[in-house]
C-alpha positions in Angstrom: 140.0 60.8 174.4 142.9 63.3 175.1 146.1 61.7 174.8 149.9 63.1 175.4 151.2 65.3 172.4 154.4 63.5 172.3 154.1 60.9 169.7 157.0 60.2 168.8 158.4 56.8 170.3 155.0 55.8 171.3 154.0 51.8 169.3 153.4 52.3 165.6 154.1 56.0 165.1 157.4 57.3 163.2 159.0 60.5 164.1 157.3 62.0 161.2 153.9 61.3 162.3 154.7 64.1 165.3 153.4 67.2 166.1 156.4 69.0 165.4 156.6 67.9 161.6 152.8 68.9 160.7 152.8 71.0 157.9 151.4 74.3 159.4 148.2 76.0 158.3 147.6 79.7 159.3 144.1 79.7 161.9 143.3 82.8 160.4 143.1 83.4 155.9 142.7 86.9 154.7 139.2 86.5 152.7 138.8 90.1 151.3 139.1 90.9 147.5 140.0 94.7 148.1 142.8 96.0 149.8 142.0 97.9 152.8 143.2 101.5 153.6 143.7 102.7 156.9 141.9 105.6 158.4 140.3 107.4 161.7 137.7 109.5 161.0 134.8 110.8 162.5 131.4 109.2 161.6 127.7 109.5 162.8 125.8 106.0 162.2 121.7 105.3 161.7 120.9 101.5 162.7 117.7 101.1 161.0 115.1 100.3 163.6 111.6 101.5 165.3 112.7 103.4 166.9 116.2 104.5 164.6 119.6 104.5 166.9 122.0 107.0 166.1 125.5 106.3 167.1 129.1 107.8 167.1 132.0 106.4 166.1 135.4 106.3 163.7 136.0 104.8 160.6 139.0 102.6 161.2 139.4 101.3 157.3 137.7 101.4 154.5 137.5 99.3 150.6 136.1 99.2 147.7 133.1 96.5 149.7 133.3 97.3 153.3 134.8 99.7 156.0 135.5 98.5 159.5 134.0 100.9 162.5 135.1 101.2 166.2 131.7 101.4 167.7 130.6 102.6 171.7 128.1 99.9 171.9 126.8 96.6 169.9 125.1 96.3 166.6 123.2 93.6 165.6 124.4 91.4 162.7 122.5 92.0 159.6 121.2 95.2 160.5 121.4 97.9 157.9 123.2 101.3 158.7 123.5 104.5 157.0 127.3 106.3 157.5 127.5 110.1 157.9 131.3 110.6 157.0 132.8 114.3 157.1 131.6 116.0 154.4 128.6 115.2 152.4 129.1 111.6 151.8 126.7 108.5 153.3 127.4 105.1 153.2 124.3 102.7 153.3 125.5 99.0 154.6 125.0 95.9 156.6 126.5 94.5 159.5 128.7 91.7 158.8 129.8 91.5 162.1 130.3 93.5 165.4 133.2 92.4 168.0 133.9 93.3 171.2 137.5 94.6 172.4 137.2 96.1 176.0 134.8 99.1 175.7 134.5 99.3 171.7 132.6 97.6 169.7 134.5 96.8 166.1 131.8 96.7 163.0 132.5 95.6 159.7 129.9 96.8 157.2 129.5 95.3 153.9 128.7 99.0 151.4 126.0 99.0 149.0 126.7 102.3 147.5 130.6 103.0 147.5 131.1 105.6 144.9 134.1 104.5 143.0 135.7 108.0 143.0 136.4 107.6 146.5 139.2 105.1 145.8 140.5 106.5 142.5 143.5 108.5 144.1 145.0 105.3 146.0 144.5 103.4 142.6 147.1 105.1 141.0 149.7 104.9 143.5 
């Protein structure tokens, strides 16, 4: 049963039993071991499939585990990707999630094969 959020004065409740004097607790906890670089590049996706969808997109950040993608349409959780970036490099991955915010689609993709050179420059500053 929903009762009124001001407790304080009602029968057996102090004022530090109120709302107001909750210890607060952030609704959201940053769970990501690496630190996560910004960026906004240019990348050409493969969702693995029968038959294989090729999408568009950007790179929005990237880790040492994971980048996040801004996406024109949903991908299924799970799924596995390959990532075309500029250059020569591909990114194989899951889908750990895929958001909606308007008309793009956010993705973050767990990476199974991040070479570690890629992040050896931002290491040392």
């Amino acid at each position: 049963m929903l009762r009124n959020s001001s407790l304080v004065g009602e029968p057996g409740l102090a004022a530090s039993d109120s709302f107001a004097s909750l210890e607060r607790t952030p609704a959201w906890i940053e769970r990501r071991q690496a630190v996560r670089f910004p960026a906004h590049d240019d990348v050409e996706i493969e969702v693995a499939g029968e038959p294989t969808l090729k999408l568009s997109g950007f790179l929005r950040d990237a880790s040492r585990t994971g980048v996040r993608l801004a996406l024109p349409e949903r991908v299924s959780r799970g799924a596995e990707v390959r990532i075309k970036l500029q250059g020569a490099l591909v990114l194989l991955g899951q889908i750990r999630y895929c958001r909606c915010a308007g008309d793009i689609f956010y993705a973050g993709v767990l990476i199974r094969n991040m070479p570690a050179t890629l992040f050896s420059d931002r290491a040392a500053a």
